[in-house]
C-alpha positions, 0 to 999 in steps of 0.5 A: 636213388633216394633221398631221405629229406627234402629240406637240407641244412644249409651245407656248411652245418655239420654234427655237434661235438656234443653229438659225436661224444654222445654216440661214440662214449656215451653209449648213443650207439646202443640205441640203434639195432645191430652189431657193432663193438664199441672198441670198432668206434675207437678204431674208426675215431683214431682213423678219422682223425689220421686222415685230418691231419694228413689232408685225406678228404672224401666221401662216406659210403657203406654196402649194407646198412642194416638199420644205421648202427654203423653208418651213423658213426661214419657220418658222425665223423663227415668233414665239411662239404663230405656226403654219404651213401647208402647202398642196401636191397632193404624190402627188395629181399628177393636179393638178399640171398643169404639173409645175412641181415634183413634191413629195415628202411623206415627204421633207418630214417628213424634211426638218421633222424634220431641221432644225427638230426638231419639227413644232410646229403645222405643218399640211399641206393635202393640195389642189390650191390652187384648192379651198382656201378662206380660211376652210379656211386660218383653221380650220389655226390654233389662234390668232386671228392671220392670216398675216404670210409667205405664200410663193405657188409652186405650180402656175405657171398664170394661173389658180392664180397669180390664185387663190393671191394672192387667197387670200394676200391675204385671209388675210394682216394688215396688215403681213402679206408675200406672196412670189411666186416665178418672177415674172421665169421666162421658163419660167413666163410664166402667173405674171407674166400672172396676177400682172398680172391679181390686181394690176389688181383688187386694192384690198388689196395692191401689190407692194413689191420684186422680188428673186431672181426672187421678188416681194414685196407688201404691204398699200397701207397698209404698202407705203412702210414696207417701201420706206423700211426697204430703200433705200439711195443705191445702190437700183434701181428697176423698174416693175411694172404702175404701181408703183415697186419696188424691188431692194434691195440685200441681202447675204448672210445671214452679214451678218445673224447678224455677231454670232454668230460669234467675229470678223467682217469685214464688207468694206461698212464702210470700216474693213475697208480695212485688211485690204486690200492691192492689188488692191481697188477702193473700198468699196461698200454691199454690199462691195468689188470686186478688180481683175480684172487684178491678184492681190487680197490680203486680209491677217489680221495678229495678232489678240488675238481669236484668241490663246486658239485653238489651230485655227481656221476661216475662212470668206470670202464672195465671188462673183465677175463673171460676165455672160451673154455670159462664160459662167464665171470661175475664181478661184485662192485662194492662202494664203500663197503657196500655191495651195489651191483654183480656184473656178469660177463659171457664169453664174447662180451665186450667191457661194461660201463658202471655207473655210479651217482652219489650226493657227496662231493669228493672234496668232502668224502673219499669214494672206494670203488671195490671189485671182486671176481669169481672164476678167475683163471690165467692165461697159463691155465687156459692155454693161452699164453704163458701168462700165469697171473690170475686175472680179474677184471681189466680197469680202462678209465674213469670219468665224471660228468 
């Protein structure tokens, strides 16, 4: 075992908010190598907070760091007193079988030291995950908890995804999370095999949602809460070896951290429609979807939240519809009457954030945000639902620092 600093803060410091806002909605993350969807920072934010107010308290740990992406989130997420482990062969590649990543351990202390400022009670095991024991992962902690996030994604075999979980599973509380990644990758069918085998002879957890190619399970006795905090009317659902699970439909991680910022449009709540001129289709629980084969138009009009800024920033969450059989889209934005800027969007990708910094004050000049898609098609066309509106681009919200 290794510990990243020798000099810790004293125990009852704790991240910022300043630094939690900064990784999850001001695309911090970015910074740190790896694969990670911002919508997966959603979905761990609203689960962290669902533990809070149900008293789950414990520990962070994750099986395959990479170079921290992930794991910072997790940690950026500790309560008082938490600790967090790492488990990853790093240099050790000889165990690293399937080359599923290649961590890089001087690269993740930079990554540590960079966005979380400390490395206070971070432990790193430096193992191939199957010669790690639960009583190995309880001696890391200095407190009496268990663990309440547990990030599983190291080697993709069946047999470390069946001895990863096991090990998640009996070192987790009651309440307590595991994440599986790459359950959905194709590329990686030993994980949803050794997945099915775990969940067949496991009497302590069932999964409870499945979202970003990452699957999350609980305790049976915790399984329902989870599910009853995360649907909504417009929730699917999936089975997965005899268990309902559900997508549930998250927003991006700026939905989450609304009260942060100095103005804050959020396109899901119907009183954003004024903000809307043509263009748009109706309102929806995630946000709102543009005509595809019209110019949208957003218009910011004058606004007493901005009359004491002499510059200010704008940024707009959106993606835009992209199937696989359309293969890209690009969007032209248009600031009053001005092209600024064509976005392009694979297949794959998630939203965008455009940002936009102009030397008027709203309170003296209204701001019309323009966009304009090409290769737009429906969900009718591409076969993928009945849909037949010709979708553009999907507006999320819009804030102002």
């Amino acid at each position: 075992m290794l510990r990243l600093f020798s000099n810790f803060p004293p125990r009852a410091q704790r991240y910022s908010n300043q630094k939690i806002l900064s990784y999850f909605a001001r695309g911090g993350h970015l910074q740190v190598n790896g694969w990670l969807s911002p919508f997966t920072l959603s979905l761990i934010k609203v689960i962290a907070d669902f533990q809070i107010r149900n008293n789950i308290h414990g520990n962070i740990a994750e099986i395959g760091v990479y170079q921290g992406r992930f794991f910072i989130a997790l940690c950026l997420l500790m309560q008082r007193h938490d600790d967090a482990v790492v488990i990853d062969v790093f240099d050790l590649q000889e165990f690293n079988i399937d080359q599923s990543g290649i961590g890089d351990y001087q690269k993740f202390i930079c990554n540590i030291d960079n966005m979380l400022g400390t490395g206070q009670n971070v432990k790193i095991i430096k193992k191939d995950s199957l010669n790690v024991t639960v009583e190995e992962v309880h001696s890391q902690f200095s407190n009496n908890r268990l663990v309440r996030l547990f990030s599983v994604d190291g080697c993709h075999t069946v047999e470390h995804t069946i001895n990863d979980l096991r090990l998640a599973q009996d070192t987790i509380c009651p309440g307590g999370v595991i994440i599986l990644d790459d359950y959905e990758n194709e590329e990686w069918p030993g994980v949803a095999q050794g997945f099915n085998e775990f969940i067949n002879d496991s009497k302590k957890v069932k999964p409870f949602a499945l979202f970003y190619n990452k699957l999350y399970l609980t305790t049976k006795s915790h399984c329902q809460l989870y599910i009853d905090s995360l649907v909504t009317d417009s929730s699917q659902w999936v089975d997965i070896s005899g268990n309902k699970v559900i997508r549930p439909l998250i927003g991006p991680p700026e939905k989450y951290f609304a009260s942060s910022f100095k103005y804050f449009i959020d396109f899901s709540k119907t009183d954003s429609r004024s903000f809307l001129e043509e263009g748009w289709y109706n309102t929806e629980e995630w946000g709102v979807w543009s005509n595809g084969e019209l110019p949208a138009k957003i218009v910011l009009r004058n606004n007493e939240n901005f009359s004491t800024q002499k510059v200010y920033c704008i940024h707009v969450i959106f993606h835009a519809f992209v199937a696989d059989r359309q293969t890209k889209t690009n969007v032209d934005i248009i600031i009053n009457n001005e092209l600024l800027q064509t976005i392009t969007f694979p297949y794959g990708t998630d939203y965008k954030i455009f940002k936009y910094t102009s030397p008027h004050p709203l309170l003296k000049r209204s701001l019309s945000i323009t966009f304009e898609t090409d290769n737009t098609k429906s969900p009718l066309e591409l076969g993928l639902s009945r849909d037949q509106r010709i979708l553009g681009v999907g507006i999320h919200c819009i804030f102002c620092d």
